[in-house]
Biotite code that builds the C-alpha atoms (Angstrom):
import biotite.structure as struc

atoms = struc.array([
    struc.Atom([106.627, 113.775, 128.633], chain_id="A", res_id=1, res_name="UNK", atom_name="CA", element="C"),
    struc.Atom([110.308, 115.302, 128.905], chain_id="A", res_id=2, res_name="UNK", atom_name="CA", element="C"),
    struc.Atom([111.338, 118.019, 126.382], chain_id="A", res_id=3, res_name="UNK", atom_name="CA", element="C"),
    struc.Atom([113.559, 115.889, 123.895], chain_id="A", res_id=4, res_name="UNK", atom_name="CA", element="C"),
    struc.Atom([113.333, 116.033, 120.283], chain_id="A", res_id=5, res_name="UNK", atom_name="CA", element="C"),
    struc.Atom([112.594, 112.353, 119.263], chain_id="A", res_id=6, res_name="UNK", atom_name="CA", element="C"),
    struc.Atom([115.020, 112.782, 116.398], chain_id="A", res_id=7, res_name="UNK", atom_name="CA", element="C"),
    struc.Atom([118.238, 114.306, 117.356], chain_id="A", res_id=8, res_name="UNK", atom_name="CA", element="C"),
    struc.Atom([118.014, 113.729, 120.958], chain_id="A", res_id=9, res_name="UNK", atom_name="CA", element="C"),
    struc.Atom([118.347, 117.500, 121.810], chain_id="A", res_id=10, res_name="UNK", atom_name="CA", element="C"),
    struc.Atom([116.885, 118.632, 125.354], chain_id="A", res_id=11, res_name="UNK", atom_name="CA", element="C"),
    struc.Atom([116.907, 120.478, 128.168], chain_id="A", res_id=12, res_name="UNK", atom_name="CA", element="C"),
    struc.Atom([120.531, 122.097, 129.174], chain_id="A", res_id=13, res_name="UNK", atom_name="CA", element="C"),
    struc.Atom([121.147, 124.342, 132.345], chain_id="A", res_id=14, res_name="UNK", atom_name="CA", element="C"),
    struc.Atom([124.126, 127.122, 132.908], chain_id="A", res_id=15, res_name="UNK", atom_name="CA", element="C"),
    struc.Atom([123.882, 130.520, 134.384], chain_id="A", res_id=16, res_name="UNK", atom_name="CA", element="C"),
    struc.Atom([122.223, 133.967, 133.743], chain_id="A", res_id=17, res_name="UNK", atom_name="CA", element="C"),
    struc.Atom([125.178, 136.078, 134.366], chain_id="A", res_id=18, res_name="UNK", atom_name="CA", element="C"),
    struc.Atom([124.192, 139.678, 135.183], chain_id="A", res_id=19, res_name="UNK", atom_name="CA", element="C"),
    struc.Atom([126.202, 142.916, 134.326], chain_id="A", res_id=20, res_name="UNK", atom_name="CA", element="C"),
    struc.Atom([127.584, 142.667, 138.262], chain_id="A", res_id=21, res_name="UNK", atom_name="CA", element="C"),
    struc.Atom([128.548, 139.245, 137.537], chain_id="A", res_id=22, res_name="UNK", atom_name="CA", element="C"),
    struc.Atom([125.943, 137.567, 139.486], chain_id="A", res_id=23, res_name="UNK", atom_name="CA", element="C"),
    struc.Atom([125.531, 133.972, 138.919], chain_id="A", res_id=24, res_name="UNK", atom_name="CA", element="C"),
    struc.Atom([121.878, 132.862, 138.806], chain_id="A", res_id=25, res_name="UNK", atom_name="CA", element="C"),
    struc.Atom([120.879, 128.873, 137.849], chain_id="A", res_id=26, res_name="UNK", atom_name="CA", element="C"),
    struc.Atom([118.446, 128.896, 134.693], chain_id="A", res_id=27, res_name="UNK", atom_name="CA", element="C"),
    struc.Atom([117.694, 126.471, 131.728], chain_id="A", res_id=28, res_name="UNK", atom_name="CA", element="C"),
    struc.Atom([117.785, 127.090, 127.958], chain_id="A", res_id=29, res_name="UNK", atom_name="CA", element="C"),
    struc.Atom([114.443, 124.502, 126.609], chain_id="A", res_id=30, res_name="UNK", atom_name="CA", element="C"),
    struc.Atom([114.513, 123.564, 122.484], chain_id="A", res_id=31, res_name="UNK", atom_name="CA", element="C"),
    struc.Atom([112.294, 124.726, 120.185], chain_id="A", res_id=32, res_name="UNK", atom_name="CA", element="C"),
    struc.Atom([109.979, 121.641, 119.964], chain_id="A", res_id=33, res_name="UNK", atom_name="CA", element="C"),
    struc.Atom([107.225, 121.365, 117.915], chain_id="A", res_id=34, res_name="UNK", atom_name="CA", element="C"),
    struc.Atom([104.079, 118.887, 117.843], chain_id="A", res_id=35, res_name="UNK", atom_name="CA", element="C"),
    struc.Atom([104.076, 117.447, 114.177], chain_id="A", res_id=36, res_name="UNK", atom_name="CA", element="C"),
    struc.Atom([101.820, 114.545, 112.504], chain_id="A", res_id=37, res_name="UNK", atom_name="CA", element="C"),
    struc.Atom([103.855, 112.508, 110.242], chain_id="A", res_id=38, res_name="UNK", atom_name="CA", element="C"),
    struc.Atom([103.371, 109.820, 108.187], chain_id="A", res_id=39, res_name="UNK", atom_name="CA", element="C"),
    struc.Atom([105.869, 106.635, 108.450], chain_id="A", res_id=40, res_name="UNK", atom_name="CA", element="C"),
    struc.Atom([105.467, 103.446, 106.403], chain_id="A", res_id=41, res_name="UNK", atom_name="CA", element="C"),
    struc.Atom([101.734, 103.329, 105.722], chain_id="A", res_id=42, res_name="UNK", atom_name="CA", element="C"),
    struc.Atom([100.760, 104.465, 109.487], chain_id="A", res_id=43, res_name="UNK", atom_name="CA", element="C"),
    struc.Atom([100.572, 108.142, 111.297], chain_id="A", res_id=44, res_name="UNK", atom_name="CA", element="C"),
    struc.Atom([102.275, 109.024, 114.143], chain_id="A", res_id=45, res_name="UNK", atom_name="CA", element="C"),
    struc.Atom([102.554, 112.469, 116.431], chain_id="A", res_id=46, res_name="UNK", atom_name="CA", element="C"),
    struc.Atom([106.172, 113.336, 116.956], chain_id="A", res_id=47, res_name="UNK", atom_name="CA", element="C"),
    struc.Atom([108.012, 116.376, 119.119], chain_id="A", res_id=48, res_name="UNK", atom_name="CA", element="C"),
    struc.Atom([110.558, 117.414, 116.750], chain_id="A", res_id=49, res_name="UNK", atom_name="CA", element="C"),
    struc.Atom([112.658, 120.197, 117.203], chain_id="A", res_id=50, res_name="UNK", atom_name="CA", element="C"),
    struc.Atom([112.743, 123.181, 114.602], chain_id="A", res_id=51, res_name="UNK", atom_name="CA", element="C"),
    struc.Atom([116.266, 122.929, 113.275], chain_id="A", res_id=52, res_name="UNK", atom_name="CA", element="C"),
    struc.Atom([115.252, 118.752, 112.382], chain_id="A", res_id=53, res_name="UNK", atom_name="CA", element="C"),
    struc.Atom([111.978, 120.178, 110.917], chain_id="A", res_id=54, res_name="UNK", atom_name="CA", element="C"),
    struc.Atom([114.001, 122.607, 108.356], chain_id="A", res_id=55, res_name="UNK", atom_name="CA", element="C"),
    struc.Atom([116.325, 120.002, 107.949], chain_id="A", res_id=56, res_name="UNK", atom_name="CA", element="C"),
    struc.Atom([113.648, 118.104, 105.965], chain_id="A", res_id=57, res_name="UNK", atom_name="CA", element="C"),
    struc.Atom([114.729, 114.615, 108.443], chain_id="A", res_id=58, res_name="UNK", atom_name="CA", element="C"),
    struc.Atom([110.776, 114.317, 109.068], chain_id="A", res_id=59, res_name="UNK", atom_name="CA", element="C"),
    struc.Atom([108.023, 115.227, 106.468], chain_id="A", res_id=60, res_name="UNK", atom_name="CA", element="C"),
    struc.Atom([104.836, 116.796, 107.691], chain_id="A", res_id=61, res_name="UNK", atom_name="CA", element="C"),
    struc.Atom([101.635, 115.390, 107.448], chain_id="A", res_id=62, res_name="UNK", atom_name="CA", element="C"),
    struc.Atom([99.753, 117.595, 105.036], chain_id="A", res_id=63, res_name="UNK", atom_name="CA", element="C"),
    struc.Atom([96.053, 117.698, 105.340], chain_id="A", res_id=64, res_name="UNK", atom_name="CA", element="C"),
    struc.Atom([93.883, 117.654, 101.954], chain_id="A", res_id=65, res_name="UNK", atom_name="CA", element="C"),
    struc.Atom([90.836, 118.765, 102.173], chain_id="A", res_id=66, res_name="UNK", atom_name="CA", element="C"),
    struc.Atom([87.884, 116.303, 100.841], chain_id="A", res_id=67, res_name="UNK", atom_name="CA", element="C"),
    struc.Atom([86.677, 117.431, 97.236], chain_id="A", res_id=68, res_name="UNK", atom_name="CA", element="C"),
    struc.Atom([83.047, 117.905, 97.159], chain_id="A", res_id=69, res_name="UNK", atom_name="CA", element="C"),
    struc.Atom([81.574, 116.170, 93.685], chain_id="A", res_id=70, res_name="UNK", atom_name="CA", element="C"),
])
């Protein structure tokens, strides 16, 4: 799967690593995507979210409860 963020859309961007000659060398800056379980009308779902959507409270994590022994 590609690195995008299924919520804001954020991905992949390139530029260059400039060095203190002022060498130009291609590289790529990747988000900070995480792996998340959510929970959306009634059904679960696995999401890659970045980390700035995550602490912006746009998805909810799945919280697991443990089963109470009785």
């Amino acid at each position: 799967m590609a690195r995008i963020c299924e919520i804001c859309g954020k991905g992949t961007v390139s530029g260059n690593k400039v060095s203190h000659a002022k060498n130009h060398t291609r590289r790529t800056w990747k988000p900070n995507l995480k792996t998340i379980k959510t929970e959306i009308d009634g059904s679960t779902f696995t999401l890659k979210i970045c980390a700035r959507c995550l602490k912006s409270d746009f998805i909810t994590r799945k919280v697991k409860v443990p089963k109470s022994s009785s």
